[in-house]
C-alpha positions in Angstrom: 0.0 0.0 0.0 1.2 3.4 -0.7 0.8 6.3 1.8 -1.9 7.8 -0.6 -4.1 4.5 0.8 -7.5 6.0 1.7 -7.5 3.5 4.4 -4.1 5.1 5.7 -5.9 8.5 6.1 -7.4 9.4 9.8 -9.9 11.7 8.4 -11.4 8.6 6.2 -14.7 7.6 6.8 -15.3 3.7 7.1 -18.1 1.5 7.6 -17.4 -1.8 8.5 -19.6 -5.1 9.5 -18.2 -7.3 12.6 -19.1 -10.7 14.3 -17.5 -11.9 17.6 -17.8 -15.5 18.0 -17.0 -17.2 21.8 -19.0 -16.9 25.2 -19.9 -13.2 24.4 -23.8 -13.2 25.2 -25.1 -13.2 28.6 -22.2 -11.1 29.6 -23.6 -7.5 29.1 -21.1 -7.4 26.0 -23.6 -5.6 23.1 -24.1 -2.7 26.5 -20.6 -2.3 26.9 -20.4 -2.1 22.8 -22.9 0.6 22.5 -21.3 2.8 25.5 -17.8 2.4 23.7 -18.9 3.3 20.2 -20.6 6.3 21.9 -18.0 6.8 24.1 -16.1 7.0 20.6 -18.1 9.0 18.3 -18.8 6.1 16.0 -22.2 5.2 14.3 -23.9 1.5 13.8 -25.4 -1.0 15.7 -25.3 -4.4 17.5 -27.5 -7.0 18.5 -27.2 -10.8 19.5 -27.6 -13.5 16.7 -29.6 -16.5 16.8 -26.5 -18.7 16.7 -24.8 -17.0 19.7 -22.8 -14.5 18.7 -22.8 -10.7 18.8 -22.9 -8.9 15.3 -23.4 -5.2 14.2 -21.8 -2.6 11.6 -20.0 0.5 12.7 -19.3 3.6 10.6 -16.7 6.7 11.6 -13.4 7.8 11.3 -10.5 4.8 10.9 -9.1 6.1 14.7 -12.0 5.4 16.7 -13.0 2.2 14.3 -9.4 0.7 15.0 -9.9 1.1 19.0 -13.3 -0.2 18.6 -12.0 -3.3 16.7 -8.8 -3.6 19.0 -11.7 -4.1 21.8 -13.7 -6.3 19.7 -11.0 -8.4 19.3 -9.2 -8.3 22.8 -11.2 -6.9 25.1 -15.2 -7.2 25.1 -17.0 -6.7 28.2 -16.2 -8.2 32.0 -16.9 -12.2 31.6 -17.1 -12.6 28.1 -14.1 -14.9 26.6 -13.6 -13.9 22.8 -12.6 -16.5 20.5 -12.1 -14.2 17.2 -13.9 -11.4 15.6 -14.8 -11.4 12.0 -14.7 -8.3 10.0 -16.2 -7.7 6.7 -17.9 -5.9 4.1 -15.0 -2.3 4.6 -16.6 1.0 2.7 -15.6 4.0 2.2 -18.2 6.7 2.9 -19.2 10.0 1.8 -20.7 10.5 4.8 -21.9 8.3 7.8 -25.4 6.9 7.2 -25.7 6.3 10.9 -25.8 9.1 13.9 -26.1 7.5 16.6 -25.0 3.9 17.9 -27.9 1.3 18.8 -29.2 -1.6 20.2 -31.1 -4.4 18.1 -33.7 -6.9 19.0 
């Protein structure tokens, strides 16, 4: 990649879809997701699937959306064990088509 990337550049909006798979529901994990995204400015939503895991998409700047994955990945909320999270579907965006960061049911 050269340093012309768009995916290099901080000010780059991205939208990106994410699934975390291991003991992640029943553990207050899509809570703690919404307050971080918040926390960090960043658009989307999450909600539990049917087979057990947590998915959602998240849209913002590539800053926020690499601490968000970083926590995702690593982190998650208190007494959740994280086997891997699967990212897909990256976008560049014009402009976010979410505002705020919400729960599904």
């Amino acid at each position: 990649m050269d340093s012309e990337d768009p995916i290099q550049d901080p000010n780059q909006l991205l939208s990106v879809e994410f699934e975390v798979f291991g003991q992640v529901q029943g553990c207050n994990f899509i809570k703690y997701c919404k307050e971080l995204a918040e926390m960090l400015g960043l658009g989307g939503w999450v909600k539990n699937s049917k087979s057990g895991t947590i998915v959602g998409k998240m849209q913002g700047l590539k800053g926020p959306l690499d601490h968000m994955i970083d926590w995702l990945q690593t982190t998650g909320s208190p007494g959740c064990k994280i086997e891997r999270c699967e990212l897909t579907n990256w976008q560049h965006l014009a402009r976010l088509d979410y505002n705020t960061f919400s729960i599904r049911f």
